[in-house]
C-alpha positions as CSV (number, residue, x, y, z in Angstrom):
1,X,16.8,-78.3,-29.1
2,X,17.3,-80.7,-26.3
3,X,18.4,-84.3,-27.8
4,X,16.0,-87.0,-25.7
5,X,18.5,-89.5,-24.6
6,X,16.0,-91.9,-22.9
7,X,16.4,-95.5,-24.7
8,X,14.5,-97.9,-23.7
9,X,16.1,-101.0,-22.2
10,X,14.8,-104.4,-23.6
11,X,15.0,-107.6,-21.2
12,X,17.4,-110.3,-22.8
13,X,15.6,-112.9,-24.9
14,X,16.2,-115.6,-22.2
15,X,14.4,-113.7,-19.4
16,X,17.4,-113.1,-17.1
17,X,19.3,-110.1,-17.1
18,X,23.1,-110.3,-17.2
19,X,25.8,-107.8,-16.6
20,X,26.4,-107.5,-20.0
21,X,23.2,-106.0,-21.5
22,X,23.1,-103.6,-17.6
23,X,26.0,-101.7,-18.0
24,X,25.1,-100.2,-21.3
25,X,22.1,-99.6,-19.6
26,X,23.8,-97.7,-16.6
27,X,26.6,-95.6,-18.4
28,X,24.2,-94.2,-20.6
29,X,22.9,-92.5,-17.4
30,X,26.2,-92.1,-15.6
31,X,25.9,-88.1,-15.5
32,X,22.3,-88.3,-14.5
33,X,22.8,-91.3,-12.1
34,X,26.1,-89.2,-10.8
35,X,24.6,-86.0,-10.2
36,X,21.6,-87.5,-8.2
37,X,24.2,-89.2,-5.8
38,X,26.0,-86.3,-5.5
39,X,22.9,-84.3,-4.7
40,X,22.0,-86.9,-2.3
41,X,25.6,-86.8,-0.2
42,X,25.6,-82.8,-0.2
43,X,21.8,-82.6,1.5
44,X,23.2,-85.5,3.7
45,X,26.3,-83.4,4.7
46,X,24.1,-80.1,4.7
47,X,21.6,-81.7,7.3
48,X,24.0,-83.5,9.3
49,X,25.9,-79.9,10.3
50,X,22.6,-78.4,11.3
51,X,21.3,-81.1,13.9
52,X,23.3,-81.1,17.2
53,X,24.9,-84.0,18.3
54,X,24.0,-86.6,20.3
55,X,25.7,-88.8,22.6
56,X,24.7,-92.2,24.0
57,X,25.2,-93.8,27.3
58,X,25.2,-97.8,27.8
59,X,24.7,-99.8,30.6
60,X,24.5,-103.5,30.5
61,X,22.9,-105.0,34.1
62,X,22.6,-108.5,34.8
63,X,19.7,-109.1,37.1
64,X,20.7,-110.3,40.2
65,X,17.4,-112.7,40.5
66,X,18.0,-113.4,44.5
67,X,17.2,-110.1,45.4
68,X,14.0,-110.3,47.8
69,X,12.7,-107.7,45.3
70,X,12.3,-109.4,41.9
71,X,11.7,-112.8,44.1
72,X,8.6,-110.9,45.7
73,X,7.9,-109.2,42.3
74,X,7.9,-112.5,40.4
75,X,6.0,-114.4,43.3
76,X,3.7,-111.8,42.6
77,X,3.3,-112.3,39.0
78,X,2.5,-115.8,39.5
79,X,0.2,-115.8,41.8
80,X,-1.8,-113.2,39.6
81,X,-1.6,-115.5,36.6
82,X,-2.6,-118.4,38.8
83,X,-6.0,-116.3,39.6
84,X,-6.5,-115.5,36.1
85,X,-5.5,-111.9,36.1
86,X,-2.1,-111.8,34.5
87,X,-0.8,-113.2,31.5
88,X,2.0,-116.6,31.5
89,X,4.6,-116.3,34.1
90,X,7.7,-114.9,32.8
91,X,11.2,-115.0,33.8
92,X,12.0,-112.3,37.0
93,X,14.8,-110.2,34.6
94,X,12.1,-110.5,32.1
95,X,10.7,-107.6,34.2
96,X,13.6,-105.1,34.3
97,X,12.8,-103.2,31.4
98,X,9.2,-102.2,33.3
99,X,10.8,-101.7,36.2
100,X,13.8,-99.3,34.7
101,X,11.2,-97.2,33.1
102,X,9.0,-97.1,35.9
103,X,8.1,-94.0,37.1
104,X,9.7,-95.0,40.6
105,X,12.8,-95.0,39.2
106,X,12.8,-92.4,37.2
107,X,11.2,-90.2,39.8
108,X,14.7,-89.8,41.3
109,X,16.6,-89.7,37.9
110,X,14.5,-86.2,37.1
111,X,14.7,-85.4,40.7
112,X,18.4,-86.1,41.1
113,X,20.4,-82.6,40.6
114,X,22.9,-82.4,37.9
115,X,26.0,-80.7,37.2
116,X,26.7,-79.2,33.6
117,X,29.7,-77.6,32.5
118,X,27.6,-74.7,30.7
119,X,25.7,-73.8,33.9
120,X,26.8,-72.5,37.2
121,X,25.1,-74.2,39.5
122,X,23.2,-77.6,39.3
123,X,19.7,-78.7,37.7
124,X,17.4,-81.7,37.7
125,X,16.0,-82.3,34.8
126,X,12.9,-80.4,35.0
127,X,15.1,-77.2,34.9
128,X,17.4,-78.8,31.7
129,X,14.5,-80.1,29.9
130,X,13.3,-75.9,30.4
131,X,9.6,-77.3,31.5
132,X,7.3,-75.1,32.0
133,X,3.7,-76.8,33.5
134,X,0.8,-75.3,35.3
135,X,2.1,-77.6,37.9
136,X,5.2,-79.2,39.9
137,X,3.2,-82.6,39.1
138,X,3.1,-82.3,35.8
139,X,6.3,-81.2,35.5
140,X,7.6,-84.4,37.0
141,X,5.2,-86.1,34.5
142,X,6.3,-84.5,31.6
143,X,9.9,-84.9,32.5
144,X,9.6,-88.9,33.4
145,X,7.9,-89.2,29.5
146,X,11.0,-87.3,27.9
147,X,13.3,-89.4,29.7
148,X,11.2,-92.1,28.5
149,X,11.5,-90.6,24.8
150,X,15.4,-90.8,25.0
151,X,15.9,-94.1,26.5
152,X,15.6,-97.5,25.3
153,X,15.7,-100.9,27.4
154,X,16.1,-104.0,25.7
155,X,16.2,-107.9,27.8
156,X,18.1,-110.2,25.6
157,X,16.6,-113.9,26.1
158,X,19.2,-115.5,25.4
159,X,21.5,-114.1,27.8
160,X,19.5,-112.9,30.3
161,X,21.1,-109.1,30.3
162,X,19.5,-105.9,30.4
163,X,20.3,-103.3,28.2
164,X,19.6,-99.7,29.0
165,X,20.9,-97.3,26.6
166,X,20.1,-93.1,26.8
167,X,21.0,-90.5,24.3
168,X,21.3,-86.5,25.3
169,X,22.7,-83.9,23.8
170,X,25.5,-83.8,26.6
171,X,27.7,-86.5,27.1
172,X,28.3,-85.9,30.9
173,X,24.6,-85.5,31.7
174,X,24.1,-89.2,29.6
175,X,26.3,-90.5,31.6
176,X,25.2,-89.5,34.9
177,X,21.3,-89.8,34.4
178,X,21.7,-93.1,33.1
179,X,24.3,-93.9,36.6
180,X,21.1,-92.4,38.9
181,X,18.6,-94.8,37.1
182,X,21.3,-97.8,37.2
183,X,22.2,-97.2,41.1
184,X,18.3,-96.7,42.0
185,X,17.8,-100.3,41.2
């Protein structure tokens, strides 16, 4: 016969619970409350042994605003809002997020062939991503919204710098996609 050691905990008389009537509380459960955290750390381990790694490459860009590209780009903007088809006029590096996950730009970062150490000769990624569409346009497609998947690009108002940030599986390839997509700018 199994003895039932649930016991009810009563709040305090004065409403507010102390750490004298909540340890009584917890060590009556310290083998339940220590197996479950146990449990929990081995599935942790267990799962983290089975995914594959992944690495991250960082770049931080501060927009050069001077450029006759983002002057053009914002002049554009502006005059859209002043017509009434854009929204408020925002700051030119507000725009560099858009533009590094543009499909111009990433265009040549899928395009762009890459050297891995666990192939012979070089890929873009269309061949490492192992797509397979009816088409070389989808393809391109489908590759430009993976690489979309795996990056992020943050603006920080308060400094003014971009943040692109990529994660892959190999640390060489992070690196170098994320140098294409930096250097196309």
């Amino acid at each position: 016969m199994t003895e039932d050691r649930f016991t009810p905990v009563t709040p305090p008389e004065s409403g507010l619970w102390s750490l004298r009537t909540m340890i009584p509380a917890v060590w009556a459960y310290r083998r339940e409350l220590l197996t479950a955290a146990a449990a929990g750390a081995l599935v942790t381990l267990i799962i983290n042994l089975f995914l594959p790694p992944y690495y991250r490459a960082t770049a931080r860009l501060l927009p050069d605003l001077e450029r006759n590209r983002i002057s053009a780009l914002s002049q554009a903007a502006e005059m859209a809002q002043l017509v009434g088809v854009g929204g408020p006029a925002q700051d030119p590096g507000r725009l560099y997020p858009a533009i590094v996950t543009s499909e111009t730009v990433l265009r040549e970062a899928v395009l762009t062939r890459y050297r891995r150490s666990d192939r012979p000769d070089s890929a873009d990624l269309i061949d490492l991503f192992e797509l397979d569409g009816d088409t070389p346009a989808e393809n391109l497609e489908n590759a430009s919204a993976r690489l979309r998947e795996l990056m992020s690009v943050q603006f920080e108002n308060r400094t003014g710098v971009v943040t692109a940030t990529l994660e892959m599986r190999d640390p060489q390839l992070a690196a170098d996609v994320l140098n294409t997509i930096v250097a196309s700018l």
